[in-house]
C-alpha positions in Angstrom: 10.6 -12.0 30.3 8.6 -9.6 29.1 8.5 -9.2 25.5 6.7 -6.6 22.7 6.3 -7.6 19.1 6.6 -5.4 16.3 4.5 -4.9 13.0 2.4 -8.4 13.9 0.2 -10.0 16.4 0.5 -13.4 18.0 -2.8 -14.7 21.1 -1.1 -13.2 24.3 1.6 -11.2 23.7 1.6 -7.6 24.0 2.4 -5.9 20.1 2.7 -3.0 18.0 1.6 -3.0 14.7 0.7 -0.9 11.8 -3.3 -0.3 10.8 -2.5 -0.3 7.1 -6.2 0.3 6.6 -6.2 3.8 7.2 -3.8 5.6 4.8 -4.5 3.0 2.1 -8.6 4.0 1.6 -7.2 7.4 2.2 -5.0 6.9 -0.8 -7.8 5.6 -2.7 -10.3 7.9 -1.6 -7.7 10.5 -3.1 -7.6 8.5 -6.8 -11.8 8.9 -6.8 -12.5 12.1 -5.5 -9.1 14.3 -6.1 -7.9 12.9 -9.3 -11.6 11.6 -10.7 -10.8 8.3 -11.4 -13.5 5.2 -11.7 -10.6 2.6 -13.4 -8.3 1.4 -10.8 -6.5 -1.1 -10.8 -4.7 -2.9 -8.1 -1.5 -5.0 -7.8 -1.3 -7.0 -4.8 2.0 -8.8 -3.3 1.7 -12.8 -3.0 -1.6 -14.4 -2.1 -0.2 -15.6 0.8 1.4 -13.1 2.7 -0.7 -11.3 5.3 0.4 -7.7 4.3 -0.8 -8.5 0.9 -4.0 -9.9 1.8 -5.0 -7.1 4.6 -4.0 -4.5 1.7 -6.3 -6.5 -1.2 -9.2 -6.2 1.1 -8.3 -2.9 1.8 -8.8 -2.1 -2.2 -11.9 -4.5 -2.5 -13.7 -2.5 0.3 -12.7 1.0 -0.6 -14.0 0.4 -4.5 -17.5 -1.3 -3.1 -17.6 1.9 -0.9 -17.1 4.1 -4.4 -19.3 2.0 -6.1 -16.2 1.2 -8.7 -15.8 -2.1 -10.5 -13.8 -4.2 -8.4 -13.2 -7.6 -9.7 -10.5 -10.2 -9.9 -9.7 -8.8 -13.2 -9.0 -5.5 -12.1 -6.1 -6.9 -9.4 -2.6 -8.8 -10.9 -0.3 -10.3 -8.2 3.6 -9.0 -7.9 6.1 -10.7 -5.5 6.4 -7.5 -3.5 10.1 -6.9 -5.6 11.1 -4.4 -8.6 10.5 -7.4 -10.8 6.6 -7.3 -10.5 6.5 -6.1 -14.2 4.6 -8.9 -15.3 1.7 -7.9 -13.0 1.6 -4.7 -14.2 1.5 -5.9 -18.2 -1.0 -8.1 -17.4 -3.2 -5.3 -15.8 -2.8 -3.4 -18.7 -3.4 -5.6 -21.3 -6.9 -6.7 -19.4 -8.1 -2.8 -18.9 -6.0 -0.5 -21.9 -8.5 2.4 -20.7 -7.3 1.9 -16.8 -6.6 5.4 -15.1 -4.7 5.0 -11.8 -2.9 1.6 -10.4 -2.4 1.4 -7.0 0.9 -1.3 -5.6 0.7 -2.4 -2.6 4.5 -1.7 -1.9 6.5 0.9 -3.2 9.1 -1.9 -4.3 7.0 -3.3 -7.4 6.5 0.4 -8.5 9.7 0.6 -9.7 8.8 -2.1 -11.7 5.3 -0.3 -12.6 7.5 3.0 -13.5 9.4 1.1 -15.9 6.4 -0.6 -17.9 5.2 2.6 -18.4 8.3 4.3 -20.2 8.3 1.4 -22.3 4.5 2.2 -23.1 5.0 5.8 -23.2 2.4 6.2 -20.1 3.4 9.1 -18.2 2.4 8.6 -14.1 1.0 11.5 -13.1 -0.4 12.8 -16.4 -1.6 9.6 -18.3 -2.1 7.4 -15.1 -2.4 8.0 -11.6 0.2 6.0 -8.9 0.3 5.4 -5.9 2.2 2.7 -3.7 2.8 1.8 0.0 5.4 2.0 2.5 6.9 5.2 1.3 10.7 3.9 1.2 13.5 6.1 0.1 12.7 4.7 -3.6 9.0 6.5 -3.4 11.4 10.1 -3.6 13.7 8.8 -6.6 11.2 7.6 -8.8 10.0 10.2 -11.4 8.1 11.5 -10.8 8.0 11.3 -7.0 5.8 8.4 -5.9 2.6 9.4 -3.7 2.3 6.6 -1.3 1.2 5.0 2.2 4.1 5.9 5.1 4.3 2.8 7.3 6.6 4.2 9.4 8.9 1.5 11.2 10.7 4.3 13.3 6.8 5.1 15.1 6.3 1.4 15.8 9.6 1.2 17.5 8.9 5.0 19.4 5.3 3.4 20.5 7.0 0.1 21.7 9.2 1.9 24.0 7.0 4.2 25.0 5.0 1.1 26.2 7.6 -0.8 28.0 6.7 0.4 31.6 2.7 -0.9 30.8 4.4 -4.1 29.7 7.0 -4.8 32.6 4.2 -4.1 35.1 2.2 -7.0 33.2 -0.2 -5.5 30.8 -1.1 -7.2 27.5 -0.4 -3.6 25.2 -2.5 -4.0 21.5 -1.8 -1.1 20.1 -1.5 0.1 16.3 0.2 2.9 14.5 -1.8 4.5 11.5 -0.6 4.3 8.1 -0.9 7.8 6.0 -1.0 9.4 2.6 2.1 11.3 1.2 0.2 12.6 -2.0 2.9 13.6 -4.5 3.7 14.0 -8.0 2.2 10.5 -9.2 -1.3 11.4 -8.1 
């Protein structure tokens, strides 16, 4: 039976996934050159999911390529949930002086958002935010969350739109870039 997998990859099978690559050193391109900023700070999701990992490399590589300061201090790991505020104290209390965080889901923002009302840090004016996905919570959060779309609906449009190349037996690789929303955070 011919089969397509969506948003991951496994030896011989035919897949669809997202390049979260593309939009993410967009969206830190953006915090360098746009909004000036040589503090960022990063906080991944667990150290072993694959998401997490592809995205903390993402943020190694694009500060090295900005010639930023880009060591283990300057990333704190979240669970990928609203309840990542730890993460985000911890970052804080390490760099005081940081100007932009970047989270690796839109999910631990929330979390992220609500540290900084407690600090009286202001996103958008005092720090710069951005975060990945670009769920329904990106738009409710204020303000409004600049983020990565990882759209799920153009994975599934692609993987139909491959079927025919599939059923006739080709091995289909393909990937879907990621892209910056750049709102109000940023």
């Amino acid at each position: 039976i011919p089969m397509i997998l969506l948003a991951g990859d496994v030896e011989g099978y035919s897949h669809v996934r997202l390049n979260n690559r593309v939009g993410l050193e967009d969206a830190f391109t953006h915090l360098v050159t746009t909004c000036k900023c040589k503090k960022i700070g990063f906080i991944s999701g667990p150290k072993t999911n694959q998401d997490a990992i592809e995205r903390l490399q993402v943020f190694y590589d694009s500060m090295e390529k900005h010639h930023l300061d880009c060591g283990e201090d300057w990333v704190s790991y979240g669970d990928f949930s609203e309840f990542s505020e730890h993460a985000v104290e911890e970052l804080l209390d390490r760099h005081p002086d940081i100007e932009a965080i970047a989270f690796a889901n839109d999910q631990m923002a929330i979390g992220g958002y609500k540290v900084f009302e407690r600090r009286g840090i202001v996103p958008g004016r005092d720090i710069y935010v951005t975060g990945f996905d670009d769920s329904t919570v990106a738009m409710q959060l204020e303000p409004h969350l600049t983020t990565v779309r990882a759209d799920a609906k153009e994975l599934a449009y692609h993987a139909v739109k491959e079927c025919p190349n599939i059923i006739a037996g080709e091995l289909v690789q393909k990937e879907v870039n990621s892209r910056l929303i750049v709102r109000a955070s940023s």
